[in-house]
matplotlib code that plots the C-alpha trace (Angstrom):
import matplotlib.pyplot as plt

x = [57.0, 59.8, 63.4, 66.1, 69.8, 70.9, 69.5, 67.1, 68.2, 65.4, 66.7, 65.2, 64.8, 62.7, 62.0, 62.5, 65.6, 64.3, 66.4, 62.8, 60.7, 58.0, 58.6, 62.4, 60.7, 58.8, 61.6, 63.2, 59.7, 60.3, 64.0, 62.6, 59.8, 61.3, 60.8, 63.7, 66.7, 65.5, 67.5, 66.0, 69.0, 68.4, 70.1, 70.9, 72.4, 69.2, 70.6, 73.3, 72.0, 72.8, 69.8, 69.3, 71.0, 71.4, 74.7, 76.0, 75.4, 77.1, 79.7, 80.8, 79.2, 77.4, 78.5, 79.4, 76.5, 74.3, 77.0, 76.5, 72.4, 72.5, 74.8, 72.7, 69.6, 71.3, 72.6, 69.6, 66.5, 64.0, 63.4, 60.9, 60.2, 58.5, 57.3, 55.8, 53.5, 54.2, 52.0, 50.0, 53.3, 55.7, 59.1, 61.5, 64.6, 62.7, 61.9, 65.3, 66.7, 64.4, 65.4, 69.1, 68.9, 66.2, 69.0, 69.9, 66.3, 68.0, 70.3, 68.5, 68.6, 64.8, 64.2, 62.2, 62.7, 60.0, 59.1, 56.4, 55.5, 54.2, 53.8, 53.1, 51.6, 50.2, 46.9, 44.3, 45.3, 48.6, 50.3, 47.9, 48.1, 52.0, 52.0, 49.8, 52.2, 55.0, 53.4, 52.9, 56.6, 57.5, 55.7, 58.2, 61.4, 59.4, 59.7, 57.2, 55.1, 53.7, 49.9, 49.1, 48.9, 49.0, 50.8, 49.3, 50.1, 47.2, 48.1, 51.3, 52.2, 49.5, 51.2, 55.1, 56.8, 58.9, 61.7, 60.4, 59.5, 56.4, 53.9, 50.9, 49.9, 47.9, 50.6, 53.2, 50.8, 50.1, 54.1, 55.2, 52.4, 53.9, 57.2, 56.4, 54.5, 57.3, 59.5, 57.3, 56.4, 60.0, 60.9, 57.7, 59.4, 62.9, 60.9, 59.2]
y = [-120.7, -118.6, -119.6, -117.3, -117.4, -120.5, -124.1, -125.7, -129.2, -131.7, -134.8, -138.1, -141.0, -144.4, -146.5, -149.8, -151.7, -153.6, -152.6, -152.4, -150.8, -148.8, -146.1, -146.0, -145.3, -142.9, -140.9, -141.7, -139.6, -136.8, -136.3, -136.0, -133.7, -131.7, -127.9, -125.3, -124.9, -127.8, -131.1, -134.3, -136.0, -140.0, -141.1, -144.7, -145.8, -146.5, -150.5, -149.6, -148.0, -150.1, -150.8, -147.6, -148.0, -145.6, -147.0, -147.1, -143.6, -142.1, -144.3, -144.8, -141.9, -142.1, -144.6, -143.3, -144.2, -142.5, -138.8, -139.1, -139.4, -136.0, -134.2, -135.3, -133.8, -130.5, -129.6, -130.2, -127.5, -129.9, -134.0, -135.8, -139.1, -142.2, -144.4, -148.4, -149.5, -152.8, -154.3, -151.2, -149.0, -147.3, -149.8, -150.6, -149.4, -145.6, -145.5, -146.6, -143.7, -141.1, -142.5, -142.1, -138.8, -137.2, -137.6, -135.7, -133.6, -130.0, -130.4, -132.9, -131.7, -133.0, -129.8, -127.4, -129.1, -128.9, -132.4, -133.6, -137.5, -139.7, -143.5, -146.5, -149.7, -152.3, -151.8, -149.7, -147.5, -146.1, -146.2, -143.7, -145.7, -145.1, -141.6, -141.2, -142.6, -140.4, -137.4, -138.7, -139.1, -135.7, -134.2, -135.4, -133.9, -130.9, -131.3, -129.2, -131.5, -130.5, -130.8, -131.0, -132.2, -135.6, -138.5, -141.5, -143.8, -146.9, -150.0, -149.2, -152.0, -150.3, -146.8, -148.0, -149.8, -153.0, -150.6, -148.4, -145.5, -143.6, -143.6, -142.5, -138.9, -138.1, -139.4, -137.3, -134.0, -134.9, -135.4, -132.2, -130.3, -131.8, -131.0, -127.4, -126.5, -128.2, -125.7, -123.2, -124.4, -124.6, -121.0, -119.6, -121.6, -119.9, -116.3, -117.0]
z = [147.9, 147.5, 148.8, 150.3, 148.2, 150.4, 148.9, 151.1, 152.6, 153.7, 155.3, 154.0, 156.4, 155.0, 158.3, 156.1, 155.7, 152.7, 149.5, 148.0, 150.1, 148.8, 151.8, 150.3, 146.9, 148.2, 149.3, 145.4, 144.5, 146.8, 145.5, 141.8, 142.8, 145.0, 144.4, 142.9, 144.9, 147.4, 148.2, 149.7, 151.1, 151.8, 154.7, 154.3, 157.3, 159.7, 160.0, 161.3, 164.3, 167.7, 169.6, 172.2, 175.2, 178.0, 179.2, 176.3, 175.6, 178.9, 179.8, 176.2, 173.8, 171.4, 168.6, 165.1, 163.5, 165.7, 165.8, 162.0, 162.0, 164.6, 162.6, 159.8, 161.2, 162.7, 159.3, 157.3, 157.1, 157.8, 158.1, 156.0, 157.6, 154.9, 157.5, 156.9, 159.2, 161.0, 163.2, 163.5, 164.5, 163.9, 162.8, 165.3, 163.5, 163.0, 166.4, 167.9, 165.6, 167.0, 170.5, 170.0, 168.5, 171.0, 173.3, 175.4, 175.1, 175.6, 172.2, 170.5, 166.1, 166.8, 168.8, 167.0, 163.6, 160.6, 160.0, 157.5, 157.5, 154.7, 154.0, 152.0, 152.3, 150.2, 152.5, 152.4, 155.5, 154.0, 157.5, 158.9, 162.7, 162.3, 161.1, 164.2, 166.4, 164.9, 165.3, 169.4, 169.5, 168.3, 170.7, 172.6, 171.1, 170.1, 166.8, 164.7, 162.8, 159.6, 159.5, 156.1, 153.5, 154.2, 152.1, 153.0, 150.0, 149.8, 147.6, 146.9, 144.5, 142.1, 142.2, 141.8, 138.8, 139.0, 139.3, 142.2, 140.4, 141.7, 137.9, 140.0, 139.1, 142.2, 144.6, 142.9, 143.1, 146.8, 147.8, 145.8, 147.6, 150.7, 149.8, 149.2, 152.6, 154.2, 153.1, 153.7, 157.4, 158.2, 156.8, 159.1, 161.5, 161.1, 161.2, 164.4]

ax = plt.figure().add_subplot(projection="3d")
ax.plot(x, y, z, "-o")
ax.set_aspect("equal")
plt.show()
């Protein structure tokens, strides 16, 4: 992977609220690992994002919180999305983001943005059913999806410390190779 002069800016976003969610550690990882001359910024204010409402958003505007997750996503290079899995889904608060900034369609940041996906869970599915439904979403917003590889974390608890740090080799190796071919899908992107 070889970078241009200009940093490369990936846009974290952990679809948990809890303080100590294993998807916000996850994210923690990808900040550590990340390649030369790349930045995983977290963005932490998914709670405050109103419920999506259409009648909200053309008779008053968009509220702040929402103008600040789009500018968010415009200015970065690509989005990495560390998704839980509730219920077999995707969480509420992730998809009410994506809602609010998919519209409208025509200038949505989604729009032809390099996104890669991972998860944990304490299961043994590491949020594959929600990763799924992500990837049907961004269809949508035609957002370009990264393939592979996959980070689809399994047992958490036995991979993070009591502090959230990631001390599982194998999941650290699997994010950084994730990490690097996102940067590299979104540069082919840019060239295309």
């Amino acid at each position: 992977m070889q970078l241009s002069d200009k940093s490369f800016t990936v846009l974290g976003i952990a679809g948990s609220l809890r303080r100590e969610s294993y998807n916000r550690a996850l994210l923690g990882a990808a900040q550590r690992l990340a390649p030369p001359g790349v930045t995983v910024e977290r963005y932490e204010r998914l709670g405050e994002i109103p419920t999506y409402n259409e009648d909200v958003r053309v008779g008053q505007g968009e509220p702040e919180p929402v103008r600040d997750l789009k500018a968010r996503m415009a200015g970065a290079d690509a989005l990495l999305i560390a998704t839980p899995e509730y219920n077999y889904g995707i969480p509420g608060v992730l998809k009410n983001a994506i809602d609010w900034a998919s519209r409208p369609p025509d200038t949505s940041p989604l729009r032809h943005k390099a996104v890669a996906i991972m998860g944990a869970s304490t299961g043994l599915f590491g949020t594959v059913r929600a990763q799924l439904q992500l990837r049907h979403v961004f269809v949508f917003t035609e957002s370009y999806v990264l393939g592979k590889p996959e980070v689809l974390v399994t047992r958490a608890a036995d991979k993070f410390d009591g502090a959230g740090e990631l001390t599982d080799a194998a999941t650290g190796d699997q994010l950084a190779k994730q990490l690097a071919a996102l940067v590299a899908w979104a540069q082919r992107l840019r060239r295309d």
